[in-house]
N, CA, C and O atoms as a Tinker XYZ file with bonds, in Angstrom:
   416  protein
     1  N     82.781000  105.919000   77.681000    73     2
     2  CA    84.215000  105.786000   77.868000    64     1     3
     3  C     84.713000  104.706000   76.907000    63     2     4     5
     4  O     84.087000  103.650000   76.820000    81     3
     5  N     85.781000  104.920000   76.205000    73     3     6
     6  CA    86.406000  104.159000   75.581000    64     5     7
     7  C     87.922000  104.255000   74.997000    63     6     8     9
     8  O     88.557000  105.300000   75.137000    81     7
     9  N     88.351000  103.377000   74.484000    73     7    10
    10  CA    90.096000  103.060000   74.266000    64     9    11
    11  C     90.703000  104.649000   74.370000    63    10    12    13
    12  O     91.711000  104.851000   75.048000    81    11
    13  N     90.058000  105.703000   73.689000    73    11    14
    14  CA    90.498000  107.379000   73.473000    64    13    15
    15  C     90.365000  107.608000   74.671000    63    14    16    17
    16  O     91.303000  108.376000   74.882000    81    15
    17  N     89.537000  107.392000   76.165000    73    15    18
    18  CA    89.476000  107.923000   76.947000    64    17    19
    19  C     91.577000  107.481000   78.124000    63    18    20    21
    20  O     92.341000  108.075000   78.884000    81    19
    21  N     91.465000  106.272000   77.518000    73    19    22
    22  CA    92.368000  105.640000   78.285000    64    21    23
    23  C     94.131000  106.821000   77.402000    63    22    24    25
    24  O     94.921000  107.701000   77.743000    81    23
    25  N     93.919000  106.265000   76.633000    73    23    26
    26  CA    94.862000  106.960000   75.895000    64    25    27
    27  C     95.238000  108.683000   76.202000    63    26    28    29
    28  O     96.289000  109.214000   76.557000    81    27
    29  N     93.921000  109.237000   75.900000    73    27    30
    30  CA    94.376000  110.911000   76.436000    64    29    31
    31  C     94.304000  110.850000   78.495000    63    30    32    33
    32  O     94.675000  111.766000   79.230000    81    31
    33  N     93.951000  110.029000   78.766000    73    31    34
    34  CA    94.175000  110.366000   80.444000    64    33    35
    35  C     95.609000  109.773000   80.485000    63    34    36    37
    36  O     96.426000  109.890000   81.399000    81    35
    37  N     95.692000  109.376000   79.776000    73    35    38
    38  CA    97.618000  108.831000   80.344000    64    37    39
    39  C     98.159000  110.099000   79.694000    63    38    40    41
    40  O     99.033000  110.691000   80.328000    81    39
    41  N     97.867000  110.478000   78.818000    73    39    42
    42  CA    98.472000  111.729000   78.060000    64    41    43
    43  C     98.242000  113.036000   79.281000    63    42    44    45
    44  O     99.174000  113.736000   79.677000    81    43
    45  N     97.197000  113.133000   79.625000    73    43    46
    46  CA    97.131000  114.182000   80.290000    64    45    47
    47  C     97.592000  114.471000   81.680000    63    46    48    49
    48  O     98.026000  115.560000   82.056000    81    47
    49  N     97.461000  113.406000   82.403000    73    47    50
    50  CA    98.440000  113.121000   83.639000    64    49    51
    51  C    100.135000  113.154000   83.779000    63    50    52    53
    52  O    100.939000  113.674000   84.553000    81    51
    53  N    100.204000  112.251000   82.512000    73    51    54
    54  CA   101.523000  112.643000   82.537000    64    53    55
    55  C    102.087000  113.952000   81.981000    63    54    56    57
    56  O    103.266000  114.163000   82.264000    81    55
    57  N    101.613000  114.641000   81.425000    73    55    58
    58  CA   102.181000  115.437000   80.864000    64    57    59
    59  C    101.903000  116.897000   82.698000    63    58    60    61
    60  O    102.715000  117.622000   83.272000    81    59
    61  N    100.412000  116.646000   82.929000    73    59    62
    62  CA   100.762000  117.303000   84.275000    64    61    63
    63  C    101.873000  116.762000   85.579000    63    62    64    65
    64  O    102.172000  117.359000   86.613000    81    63
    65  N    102.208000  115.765000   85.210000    73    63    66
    66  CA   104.054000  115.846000   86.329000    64    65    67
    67  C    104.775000  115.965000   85.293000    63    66    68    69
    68  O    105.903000  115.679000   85.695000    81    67
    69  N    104.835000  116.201000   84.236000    73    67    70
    70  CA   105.915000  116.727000   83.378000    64    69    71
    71  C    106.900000  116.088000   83.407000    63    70    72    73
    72  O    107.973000  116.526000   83.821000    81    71
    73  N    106.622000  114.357000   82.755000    73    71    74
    74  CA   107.501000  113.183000   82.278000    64    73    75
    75  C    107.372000  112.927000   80.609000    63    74    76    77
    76  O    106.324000  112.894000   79.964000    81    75
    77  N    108.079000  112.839000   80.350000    73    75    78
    78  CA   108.226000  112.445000   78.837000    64    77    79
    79  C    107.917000  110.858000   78.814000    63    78    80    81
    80  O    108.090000  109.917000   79.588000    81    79
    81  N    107.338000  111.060000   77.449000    73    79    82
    82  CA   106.611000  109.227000   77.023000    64    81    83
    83  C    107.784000  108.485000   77.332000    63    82    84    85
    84  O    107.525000  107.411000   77.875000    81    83
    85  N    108.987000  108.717000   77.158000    73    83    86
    86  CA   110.171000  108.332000   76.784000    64    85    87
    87  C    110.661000  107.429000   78.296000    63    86    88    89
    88  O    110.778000  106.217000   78.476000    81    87
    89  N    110.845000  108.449000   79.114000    73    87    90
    90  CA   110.830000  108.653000   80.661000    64    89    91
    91  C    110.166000  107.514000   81.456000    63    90    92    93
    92  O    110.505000  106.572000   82.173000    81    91
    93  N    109.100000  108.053000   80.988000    73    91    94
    94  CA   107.662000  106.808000   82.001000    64    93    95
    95  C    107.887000  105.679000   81.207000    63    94    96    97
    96  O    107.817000  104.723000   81.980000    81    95
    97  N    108.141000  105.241000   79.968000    73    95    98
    98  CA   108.051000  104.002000   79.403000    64    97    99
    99  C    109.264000  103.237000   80.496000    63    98   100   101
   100  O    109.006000  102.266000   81.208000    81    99
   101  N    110.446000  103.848000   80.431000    73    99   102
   102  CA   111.804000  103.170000   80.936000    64   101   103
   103  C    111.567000  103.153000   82.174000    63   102   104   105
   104  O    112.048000  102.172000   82.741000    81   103
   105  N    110.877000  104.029000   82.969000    73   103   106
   106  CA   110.351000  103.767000   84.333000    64   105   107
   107  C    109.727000  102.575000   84.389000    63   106   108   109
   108  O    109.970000  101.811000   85.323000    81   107
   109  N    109.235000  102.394000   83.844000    73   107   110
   110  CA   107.993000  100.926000   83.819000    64   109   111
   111  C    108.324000   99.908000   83.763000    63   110   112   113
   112  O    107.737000   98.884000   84.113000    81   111
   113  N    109.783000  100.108000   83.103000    73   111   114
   114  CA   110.537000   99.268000   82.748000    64   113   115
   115  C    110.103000   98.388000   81.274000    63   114   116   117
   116  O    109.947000   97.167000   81.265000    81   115
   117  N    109.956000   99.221000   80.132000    73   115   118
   118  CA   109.439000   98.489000   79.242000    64   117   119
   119  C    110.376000   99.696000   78.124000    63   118   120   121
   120  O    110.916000  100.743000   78.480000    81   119
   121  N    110.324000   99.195000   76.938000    73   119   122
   122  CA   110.705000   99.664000   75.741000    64   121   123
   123  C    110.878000  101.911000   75.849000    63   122   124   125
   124  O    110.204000  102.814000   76.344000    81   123
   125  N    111.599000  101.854000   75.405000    73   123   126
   126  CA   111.150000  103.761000   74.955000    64   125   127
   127  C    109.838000  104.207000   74.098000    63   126   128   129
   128  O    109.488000  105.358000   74.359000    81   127
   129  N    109.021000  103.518000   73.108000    73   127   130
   130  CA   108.020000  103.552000   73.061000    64   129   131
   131  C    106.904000  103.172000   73.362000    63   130   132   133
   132  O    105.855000  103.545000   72.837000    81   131
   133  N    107.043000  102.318000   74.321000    73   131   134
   134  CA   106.038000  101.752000   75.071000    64   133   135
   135  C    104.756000  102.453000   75.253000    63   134   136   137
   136  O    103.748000  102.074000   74.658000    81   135
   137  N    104.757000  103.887000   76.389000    73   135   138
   138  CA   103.615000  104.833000   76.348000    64   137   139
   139  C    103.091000  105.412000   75.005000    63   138   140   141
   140  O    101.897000  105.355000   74.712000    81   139
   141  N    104.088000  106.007000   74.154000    73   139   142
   142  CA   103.475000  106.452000   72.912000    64   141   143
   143  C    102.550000  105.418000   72.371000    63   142   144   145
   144  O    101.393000  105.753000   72.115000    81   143
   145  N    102.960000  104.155000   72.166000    73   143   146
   146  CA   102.191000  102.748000   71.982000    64   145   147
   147  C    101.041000  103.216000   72.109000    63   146   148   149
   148  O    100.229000  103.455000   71.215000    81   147
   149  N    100.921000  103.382000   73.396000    73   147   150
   150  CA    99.517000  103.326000   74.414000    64   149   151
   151  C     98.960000  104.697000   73.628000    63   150   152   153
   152  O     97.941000  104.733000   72.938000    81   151
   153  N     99.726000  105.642000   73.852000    73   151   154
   154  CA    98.722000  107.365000   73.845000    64   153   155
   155  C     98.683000  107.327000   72.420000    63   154   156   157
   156  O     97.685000  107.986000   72.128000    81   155
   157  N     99.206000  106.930000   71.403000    73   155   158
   158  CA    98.155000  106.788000   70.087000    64   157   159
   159  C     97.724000  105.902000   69.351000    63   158   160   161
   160  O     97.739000  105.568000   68.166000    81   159
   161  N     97.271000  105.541000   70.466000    73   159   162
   162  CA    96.051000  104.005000   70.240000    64   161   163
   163  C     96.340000  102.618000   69.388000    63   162   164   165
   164  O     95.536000  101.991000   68.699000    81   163
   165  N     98.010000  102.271000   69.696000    73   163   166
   166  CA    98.162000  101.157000   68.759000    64   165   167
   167  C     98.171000  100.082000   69.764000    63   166   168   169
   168  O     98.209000   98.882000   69.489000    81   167
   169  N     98.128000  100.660000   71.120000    73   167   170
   170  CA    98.120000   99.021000   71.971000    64   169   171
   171  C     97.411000   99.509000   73.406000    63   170   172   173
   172  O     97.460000  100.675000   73.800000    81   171
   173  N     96.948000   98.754000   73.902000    73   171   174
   174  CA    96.379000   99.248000   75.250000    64   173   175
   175  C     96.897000   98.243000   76.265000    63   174   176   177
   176  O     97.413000   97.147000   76.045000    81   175
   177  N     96.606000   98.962000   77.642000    73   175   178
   178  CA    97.432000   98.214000   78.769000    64   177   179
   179  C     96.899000   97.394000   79.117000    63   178   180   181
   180  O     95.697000   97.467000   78.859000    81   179
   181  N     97.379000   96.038000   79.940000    73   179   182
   182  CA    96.666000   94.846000   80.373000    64   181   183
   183  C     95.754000   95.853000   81.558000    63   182   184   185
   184  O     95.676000   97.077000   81.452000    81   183
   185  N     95.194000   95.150000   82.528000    73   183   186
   186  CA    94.680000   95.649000   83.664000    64   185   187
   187  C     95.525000   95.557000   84.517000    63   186   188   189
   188  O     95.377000   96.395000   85.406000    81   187
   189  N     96.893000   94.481000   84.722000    73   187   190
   190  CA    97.608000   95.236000   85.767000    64   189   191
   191  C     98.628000   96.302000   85.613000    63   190   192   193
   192  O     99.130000   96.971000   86.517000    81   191
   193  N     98.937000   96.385000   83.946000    73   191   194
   194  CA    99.702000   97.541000   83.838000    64   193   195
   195  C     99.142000   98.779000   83.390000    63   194   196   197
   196  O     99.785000   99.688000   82.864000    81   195
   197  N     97.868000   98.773000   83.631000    73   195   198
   198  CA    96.755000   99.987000   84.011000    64   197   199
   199  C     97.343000  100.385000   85.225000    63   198   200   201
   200  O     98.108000  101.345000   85.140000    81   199
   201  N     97.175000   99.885000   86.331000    73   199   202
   202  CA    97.325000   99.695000   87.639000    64   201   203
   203  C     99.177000   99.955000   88.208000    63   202   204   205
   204  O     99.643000  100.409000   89.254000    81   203
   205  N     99.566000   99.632000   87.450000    73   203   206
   206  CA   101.207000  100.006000   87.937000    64   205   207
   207  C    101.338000  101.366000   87.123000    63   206   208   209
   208  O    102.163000  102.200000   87.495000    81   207
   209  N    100.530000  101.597000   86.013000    73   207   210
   210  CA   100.804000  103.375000   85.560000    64   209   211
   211  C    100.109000  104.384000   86.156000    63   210   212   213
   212  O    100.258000  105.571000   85.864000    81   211
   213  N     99.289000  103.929000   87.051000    73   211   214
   214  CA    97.872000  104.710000   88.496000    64   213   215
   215  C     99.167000  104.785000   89.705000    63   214   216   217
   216  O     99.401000  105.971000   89.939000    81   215
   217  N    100.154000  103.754000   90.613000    73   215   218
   218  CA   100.558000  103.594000   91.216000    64   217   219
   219  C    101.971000  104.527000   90.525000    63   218   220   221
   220  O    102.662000  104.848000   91.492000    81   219
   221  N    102.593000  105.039000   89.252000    73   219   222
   222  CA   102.996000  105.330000   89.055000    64   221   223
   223  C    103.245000  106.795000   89.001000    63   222   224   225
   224  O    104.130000  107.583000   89.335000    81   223
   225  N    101.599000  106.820000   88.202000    73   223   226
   226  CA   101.409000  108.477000   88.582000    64   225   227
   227  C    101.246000  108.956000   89.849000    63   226   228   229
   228  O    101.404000  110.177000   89.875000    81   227
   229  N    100.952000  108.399000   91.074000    73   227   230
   230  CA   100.670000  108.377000   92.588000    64   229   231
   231  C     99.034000  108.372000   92.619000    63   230   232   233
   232  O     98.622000  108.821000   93.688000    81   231
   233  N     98.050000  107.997000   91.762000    73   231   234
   234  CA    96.848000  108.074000   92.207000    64   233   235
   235  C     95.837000  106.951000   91.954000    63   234   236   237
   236  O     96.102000  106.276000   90.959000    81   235
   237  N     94.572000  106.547000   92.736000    73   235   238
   238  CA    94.462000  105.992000   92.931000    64   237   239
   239  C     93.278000  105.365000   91.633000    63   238   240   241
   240  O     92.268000  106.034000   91.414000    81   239
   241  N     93.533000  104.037000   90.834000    73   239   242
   242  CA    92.250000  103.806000   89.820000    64   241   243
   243  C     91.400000  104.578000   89.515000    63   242   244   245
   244  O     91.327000  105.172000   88.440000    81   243
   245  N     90.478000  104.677000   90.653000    73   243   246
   246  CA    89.369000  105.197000   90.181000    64   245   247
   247  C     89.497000  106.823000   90.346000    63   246   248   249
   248  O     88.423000  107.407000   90.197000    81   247
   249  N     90.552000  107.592000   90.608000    73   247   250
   250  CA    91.126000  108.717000   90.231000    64   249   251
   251  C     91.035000  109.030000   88.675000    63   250   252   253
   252  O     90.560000  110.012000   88.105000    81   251
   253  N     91.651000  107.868000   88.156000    73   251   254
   254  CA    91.797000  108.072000   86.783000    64   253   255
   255  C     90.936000  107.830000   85.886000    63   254   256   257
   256  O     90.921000  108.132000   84.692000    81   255
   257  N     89.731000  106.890000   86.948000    73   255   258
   258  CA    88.592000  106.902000   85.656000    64   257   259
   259  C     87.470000  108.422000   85.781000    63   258   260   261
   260  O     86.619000  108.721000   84.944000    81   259
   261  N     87.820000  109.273000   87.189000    73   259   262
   262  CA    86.994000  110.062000   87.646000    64   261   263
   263  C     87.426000  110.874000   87.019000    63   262   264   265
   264  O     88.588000  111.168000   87.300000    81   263
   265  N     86.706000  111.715000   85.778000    73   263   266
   266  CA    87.644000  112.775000   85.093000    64   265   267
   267  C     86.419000  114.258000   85.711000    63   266   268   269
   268  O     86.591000  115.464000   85.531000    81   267
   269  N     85.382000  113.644000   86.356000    73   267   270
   270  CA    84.060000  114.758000   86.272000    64   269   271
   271  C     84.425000  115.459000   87.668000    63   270   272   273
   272  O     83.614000  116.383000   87.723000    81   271
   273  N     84.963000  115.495000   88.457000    73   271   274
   274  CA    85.700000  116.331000   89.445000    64   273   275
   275  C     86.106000  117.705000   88.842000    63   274   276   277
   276  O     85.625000  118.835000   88.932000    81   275
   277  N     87.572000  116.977000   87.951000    73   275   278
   278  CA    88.242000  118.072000   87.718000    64   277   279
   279  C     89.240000  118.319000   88.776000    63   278   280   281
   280  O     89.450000  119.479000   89.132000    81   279
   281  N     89.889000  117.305000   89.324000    73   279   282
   282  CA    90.624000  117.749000   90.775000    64   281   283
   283  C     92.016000  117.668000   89.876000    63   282   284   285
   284  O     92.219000  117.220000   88.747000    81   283
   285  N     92.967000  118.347000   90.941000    73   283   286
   286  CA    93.811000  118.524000   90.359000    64   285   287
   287  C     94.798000  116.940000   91.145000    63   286   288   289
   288  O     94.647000  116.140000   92.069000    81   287
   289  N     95.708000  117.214000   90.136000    73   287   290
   290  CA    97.038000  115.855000   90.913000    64   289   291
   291  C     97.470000  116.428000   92.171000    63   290   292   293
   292  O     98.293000  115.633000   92.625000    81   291
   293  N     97.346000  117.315000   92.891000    73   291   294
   294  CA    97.584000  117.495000   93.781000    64   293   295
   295  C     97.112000  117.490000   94.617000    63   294   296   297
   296  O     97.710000  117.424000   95.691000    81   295
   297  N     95.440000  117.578000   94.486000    73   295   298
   298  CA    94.454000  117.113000   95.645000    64   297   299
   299  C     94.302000  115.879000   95.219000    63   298   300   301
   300  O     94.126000  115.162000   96.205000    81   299
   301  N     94.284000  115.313000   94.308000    73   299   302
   302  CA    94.055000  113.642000   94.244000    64   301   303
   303  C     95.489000  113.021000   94.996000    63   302   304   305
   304  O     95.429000  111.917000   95.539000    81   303
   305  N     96.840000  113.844000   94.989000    73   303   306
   306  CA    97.256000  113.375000   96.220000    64   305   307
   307  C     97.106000  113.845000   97.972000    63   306   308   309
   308  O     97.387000  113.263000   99.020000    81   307
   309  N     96.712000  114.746000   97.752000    73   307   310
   310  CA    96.167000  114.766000   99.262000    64   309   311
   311  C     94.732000  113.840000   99.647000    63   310   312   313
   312  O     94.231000  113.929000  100.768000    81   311
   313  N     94.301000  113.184000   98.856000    73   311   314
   314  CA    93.271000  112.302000   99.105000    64   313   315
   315  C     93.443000  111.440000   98.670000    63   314   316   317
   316  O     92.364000  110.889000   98.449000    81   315
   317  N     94.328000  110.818000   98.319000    73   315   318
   318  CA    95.101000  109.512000   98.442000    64   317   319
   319  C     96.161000  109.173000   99.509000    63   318   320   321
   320  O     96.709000  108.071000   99.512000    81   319
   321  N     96.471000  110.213000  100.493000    73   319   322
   322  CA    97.095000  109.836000  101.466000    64   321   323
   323  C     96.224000  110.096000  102.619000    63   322   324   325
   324  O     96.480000  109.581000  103.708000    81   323
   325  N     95.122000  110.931000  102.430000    73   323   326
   326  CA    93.789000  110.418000  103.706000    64   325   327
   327  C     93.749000  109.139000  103.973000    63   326   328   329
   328  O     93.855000  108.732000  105.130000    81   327
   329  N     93.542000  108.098000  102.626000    73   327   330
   330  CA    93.210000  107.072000  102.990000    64   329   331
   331  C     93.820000  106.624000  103.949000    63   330   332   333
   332  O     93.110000  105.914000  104.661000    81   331
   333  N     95.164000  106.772000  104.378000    73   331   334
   334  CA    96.160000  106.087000  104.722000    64   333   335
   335  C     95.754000  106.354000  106.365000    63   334   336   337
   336  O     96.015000  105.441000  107.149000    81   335
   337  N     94.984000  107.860000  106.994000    73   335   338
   338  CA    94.920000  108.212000  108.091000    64   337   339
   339  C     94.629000  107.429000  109.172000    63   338   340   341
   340  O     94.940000  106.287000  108.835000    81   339
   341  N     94.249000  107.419000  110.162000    73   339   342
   342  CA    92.845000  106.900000  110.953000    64   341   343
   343  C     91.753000  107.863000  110.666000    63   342   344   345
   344  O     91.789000  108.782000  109.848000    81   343
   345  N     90.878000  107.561000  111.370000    73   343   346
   346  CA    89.693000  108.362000  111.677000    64   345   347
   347  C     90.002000  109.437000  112.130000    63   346   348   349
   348  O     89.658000  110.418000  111.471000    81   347
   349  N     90.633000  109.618000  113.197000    73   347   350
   350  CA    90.781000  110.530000  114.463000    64   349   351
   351  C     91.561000  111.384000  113.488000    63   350   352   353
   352  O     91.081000  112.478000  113.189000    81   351
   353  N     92.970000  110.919000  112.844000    73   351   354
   354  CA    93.063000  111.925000  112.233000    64   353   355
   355  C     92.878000  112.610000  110.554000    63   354   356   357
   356  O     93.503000  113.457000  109.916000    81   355
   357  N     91.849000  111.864000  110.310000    73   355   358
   358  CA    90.716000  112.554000  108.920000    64   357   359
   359  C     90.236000  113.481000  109.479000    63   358   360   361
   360  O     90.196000  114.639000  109.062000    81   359
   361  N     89.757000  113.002000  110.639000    73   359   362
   362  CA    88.562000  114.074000  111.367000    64   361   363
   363  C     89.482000  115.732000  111.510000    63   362   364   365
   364  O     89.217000  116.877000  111.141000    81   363
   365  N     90.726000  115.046000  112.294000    73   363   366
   366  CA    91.474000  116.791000  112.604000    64   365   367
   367  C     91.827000  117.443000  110.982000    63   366   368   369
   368  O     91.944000  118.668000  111.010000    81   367
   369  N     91.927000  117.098000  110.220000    73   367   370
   370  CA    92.137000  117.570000  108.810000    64   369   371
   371  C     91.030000  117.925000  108.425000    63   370   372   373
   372  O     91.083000  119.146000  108.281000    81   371
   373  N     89.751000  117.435000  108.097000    73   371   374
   374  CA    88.623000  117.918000  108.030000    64   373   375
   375  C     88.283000  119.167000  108.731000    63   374   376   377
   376  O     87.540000  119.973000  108.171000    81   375
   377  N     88.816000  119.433000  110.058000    73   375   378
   378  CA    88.364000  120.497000  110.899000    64   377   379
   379  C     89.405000  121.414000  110.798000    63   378   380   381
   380  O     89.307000  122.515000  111.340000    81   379
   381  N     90.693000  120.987000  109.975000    73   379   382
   382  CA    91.327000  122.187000  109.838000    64   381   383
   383  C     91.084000  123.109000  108.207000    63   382   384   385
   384  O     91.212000  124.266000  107.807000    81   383
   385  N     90.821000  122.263000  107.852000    73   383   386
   386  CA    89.948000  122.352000  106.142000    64   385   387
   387  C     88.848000  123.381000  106.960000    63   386   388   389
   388  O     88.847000  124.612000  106.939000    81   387
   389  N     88.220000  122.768000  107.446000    73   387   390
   390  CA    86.447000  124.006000  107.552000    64   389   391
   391  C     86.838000  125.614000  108.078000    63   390   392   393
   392  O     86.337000  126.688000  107.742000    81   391
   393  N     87.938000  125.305000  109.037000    73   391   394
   394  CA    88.457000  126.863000  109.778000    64   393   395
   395  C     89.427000  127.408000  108.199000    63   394   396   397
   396  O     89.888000  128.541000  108.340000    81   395
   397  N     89.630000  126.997000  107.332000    73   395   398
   398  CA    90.349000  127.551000  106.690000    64   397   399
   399  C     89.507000  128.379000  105.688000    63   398   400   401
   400  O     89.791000  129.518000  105.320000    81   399
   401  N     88.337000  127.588000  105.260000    73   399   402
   402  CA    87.161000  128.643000  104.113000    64   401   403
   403  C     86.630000  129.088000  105.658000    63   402   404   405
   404  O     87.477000  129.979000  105.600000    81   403
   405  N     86.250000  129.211000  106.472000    73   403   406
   406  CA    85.414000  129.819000  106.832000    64   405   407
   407  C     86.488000  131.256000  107.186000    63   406   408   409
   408  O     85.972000  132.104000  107.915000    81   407
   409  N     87.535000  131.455000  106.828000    73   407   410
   410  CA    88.364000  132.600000  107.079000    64   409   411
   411  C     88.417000  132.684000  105.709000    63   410   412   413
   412  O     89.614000  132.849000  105.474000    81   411
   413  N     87.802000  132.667000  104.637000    73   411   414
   414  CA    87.606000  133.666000  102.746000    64   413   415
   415  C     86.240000  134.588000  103.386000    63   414   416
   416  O     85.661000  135.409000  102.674000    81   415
């Protein structure tokens, strides 16, 4: 992993919620080129504004360093708001997950 990895995962995330560099930079509250900055490798993010563009995209760090899944942003948000559950109810989601393949 290195600086290219950081660069095309911001590229590729964002472009799957379908925000322009333009967009997310002024979201961030920083310059209009700010992200382009980033996605062709002339500057890279501190570590907490790693962390506010993870909280931005809705997922969680190590979401974004996990590229060997292959999950989509949409189950990385449904498992980013597990966290949030209790137990009791992970568990009923889990058991409504198993009745659901076991009806393919």
């Amino acid at each position: 992993m290195d600086e290219n990895f950081i660069c095309q995962r911001i590229t590729e995330l964002r472009i799957e919620k379908n925000i322009s560099e333009r967009q997310m930079s002024l979201d961030l509250g920083h310059s209009p080129g700010y992200i382009n900055g980033i996605t062709s490798g002339r500057k890279m993010p501190s570590v907490n504004e790693l962390l506010y563009i993870c909280d931005y995209l809705a997922i969680e760090p190590s979401e974004f360093f996990n590229v060997a899944k292959e999950t989509t942003l949409l189950q990385q948000e449904v498992m980013a708001k597990t966290y949030q559950l209790s137990g009791e109810d992970t568990a009923l989601i889990l058991s409504f997950i198993n009745r659901l393949q076991e009806k393919k």
